[in-house]
N, C-alpha and C positions, 0 to 999 in steps of 0.2 A: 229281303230285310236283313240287316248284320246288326245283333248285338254284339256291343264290346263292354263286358265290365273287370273294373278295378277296385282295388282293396278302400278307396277311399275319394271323395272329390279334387284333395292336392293332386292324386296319380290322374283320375282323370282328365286334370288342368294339365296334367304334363303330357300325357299320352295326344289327349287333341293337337295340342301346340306344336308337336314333332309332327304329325299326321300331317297337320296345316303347311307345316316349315318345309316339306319334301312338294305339297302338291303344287303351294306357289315355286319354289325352285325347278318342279320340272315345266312349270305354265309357258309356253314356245310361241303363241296368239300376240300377233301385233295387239291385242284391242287388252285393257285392263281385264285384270280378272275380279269380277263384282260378288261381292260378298254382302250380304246382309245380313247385322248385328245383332243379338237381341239381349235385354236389360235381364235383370236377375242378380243373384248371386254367383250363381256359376258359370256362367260367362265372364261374369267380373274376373273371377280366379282364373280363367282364361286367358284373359286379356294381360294380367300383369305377367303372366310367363312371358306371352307374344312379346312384353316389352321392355325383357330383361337380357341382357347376357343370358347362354349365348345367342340365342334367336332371335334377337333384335338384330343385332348386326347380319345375320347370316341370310336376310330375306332380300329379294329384291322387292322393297315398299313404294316403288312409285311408280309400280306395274300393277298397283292393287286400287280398286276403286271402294269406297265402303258405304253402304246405305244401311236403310234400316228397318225391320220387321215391324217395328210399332213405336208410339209415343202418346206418353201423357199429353194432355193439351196443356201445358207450364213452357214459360220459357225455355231458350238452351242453356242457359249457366243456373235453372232450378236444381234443386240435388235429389227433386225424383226424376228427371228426365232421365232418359234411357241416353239422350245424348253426353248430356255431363257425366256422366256414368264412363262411357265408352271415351271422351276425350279426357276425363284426369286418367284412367288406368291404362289407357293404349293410344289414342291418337295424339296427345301432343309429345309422345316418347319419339314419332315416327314421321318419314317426310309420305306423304298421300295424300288424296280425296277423299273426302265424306262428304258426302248429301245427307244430313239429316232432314226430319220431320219437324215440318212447320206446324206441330199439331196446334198451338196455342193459337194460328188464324183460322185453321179449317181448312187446308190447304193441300185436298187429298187430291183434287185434279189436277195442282200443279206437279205435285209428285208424280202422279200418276204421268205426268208428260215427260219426266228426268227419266222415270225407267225407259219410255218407249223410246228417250235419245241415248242412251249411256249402256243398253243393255241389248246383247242378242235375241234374238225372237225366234220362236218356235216355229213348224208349219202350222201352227192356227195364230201365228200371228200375235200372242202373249210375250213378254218379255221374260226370258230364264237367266235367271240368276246362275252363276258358277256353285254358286254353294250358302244356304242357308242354315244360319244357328235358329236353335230353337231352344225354348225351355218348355215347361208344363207346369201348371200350380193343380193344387191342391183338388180342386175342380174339374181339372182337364181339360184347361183354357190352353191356347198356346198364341202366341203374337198377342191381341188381344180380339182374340177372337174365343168369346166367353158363354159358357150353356147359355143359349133361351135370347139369346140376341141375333139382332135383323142382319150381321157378316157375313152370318154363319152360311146363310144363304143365298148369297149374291155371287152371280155368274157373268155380269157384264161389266164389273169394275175393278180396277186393279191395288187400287187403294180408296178406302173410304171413311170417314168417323162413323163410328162404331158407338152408339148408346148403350152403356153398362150398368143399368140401373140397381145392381146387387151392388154397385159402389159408389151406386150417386155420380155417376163423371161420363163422360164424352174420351173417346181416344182413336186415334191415327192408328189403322192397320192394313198389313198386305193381306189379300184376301186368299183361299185356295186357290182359283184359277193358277194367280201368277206363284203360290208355295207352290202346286206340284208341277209347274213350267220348269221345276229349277234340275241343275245338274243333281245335286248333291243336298241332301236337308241331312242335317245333322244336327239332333234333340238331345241334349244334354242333362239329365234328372240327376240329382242326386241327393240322398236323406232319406231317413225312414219314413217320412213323414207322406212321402210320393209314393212307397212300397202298394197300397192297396189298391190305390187310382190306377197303376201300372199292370196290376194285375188283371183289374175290370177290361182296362184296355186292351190287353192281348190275348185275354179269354173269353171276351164276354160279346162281340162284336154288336149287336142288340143294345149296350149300352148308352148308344148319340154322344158320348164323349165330344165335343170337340176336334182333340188333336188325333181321334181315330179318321179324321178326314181327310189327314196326310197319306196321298195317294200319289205319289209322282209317274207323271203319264211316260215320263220316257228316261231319267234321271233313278238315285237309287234313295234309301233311307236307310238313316243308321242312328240306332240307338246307343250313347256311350252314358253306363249307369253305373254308380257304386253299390259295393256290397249290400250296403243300408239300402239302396232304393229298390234293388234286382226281384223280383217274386224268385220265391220256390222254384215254381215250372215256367218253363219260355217256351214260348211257341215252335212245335215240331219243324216248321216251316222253317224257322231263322237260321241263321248262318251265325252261331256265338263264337267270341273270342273270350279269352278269360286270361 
């Protein structure tokens, strides 16, 4: 596991976007490199670096395929959909593919069939993503896969709707199987507000957290936190950057 923290979530937003802009320019695979998005705030800030000078021009974008870790069940042009989210701040800046979530029909098995055709597969047969974003709320949900719901537990499907009854709503999520299929998870927290959740997480293991279920079976995990979100002590184990 690598943590990387920075003074703030702008440094954050800049540091991933470099990080991102070297691994697509060295990517050498006939096949796109597949990424899946996730909604938030800080990914937001993310996303408007990817889509500015200089790093917009500097990528090669139509090597990049982009799907997505989860969705509200709202249209794609709602302004809570993780999709509108992702094409006002980044994809209509950029020439590329996105596959969003059909979450508003229910349309987890057709998803689920876009990763098995557009994505490489592991030896069990799972499709792995190049590299997934992540966030965490408050809870220690991540994609939406949320304490005390039936996701959290499914081993045979790769995308499914997910009952969230602590918000009254239905939502499109990738499940573990295919998060820890992936090359590359990369969980982006930042605010004090994440500080204790983060701490329970990486000292409490006991605590069923959610996003403590991020386990990548062959792939790495990396945490990029700012000062406000970082605990006191991090894990002996980690490999920190600061």
């Amino acid at each position: 596991m690598h943590i990387h923290i920075g003074q703030n979530s702008e440094e954050i937003a800049q540091t991933v976007a470099q990080t991102l802009q070297r691994l697509l320019q060295q990517h050498n695979e006939s096949r796109p490199f597949c990424i899946a998005l996730a909604g938030g705030s800080t990914p937001k800030q993310l996303y408007e670096v990817l889509a500015q000078p200089p790093i917009v021009g500097d990528v090669p974008w139509t090597r990049v395929a982009f799907f997505f870790g989860d969705e509200r069940a709202v249209p794609p042009e709602h302004q809570d959909a993780n999709y509108h989210m992702a094409q006002t701040s980044l994809l209509k800046h950029i020439p590329s593919r996105a596959y969003r979530m059909a979450a508003e029909t229910g349309a987890a098995e057709a998803y689920a069939q876009l990763l098995k055709e557009h994505l490489p597969h592991n030896a069990q047969g799972i499709p792995s993503f190049d590299l997934v974003l992540l966030g965490m709320g408050t809870d220690g949900h991540t994609a939406s896969l949320f304490p005390g719901t039936k996701a959290l537990d499914v081993q045979d499907q790769w995308v499914v709707m997910n009952d969230v009854p602590q918000l009254e709503t239905t939502r499109m999520t990738l499940t573990f199987p295919v998060l820890n299929a992936s090359q590359r998870i990369w969980c982006l927290v930042t605010g004090e507000r994440k500080r204790a959740r983060l701490q329970e997480c990486f000292h409490h293991p006991d605590a069923n957290l959610p996003i403590q279920r991020l386990n990548p079976t062959e792939g790495t995990l990396t945490w990029w936190l700012d000062q406000a979100a970082a605990p006191q002590t991090l894990p002996d184990s980690a490999k920190v950057t600061k």
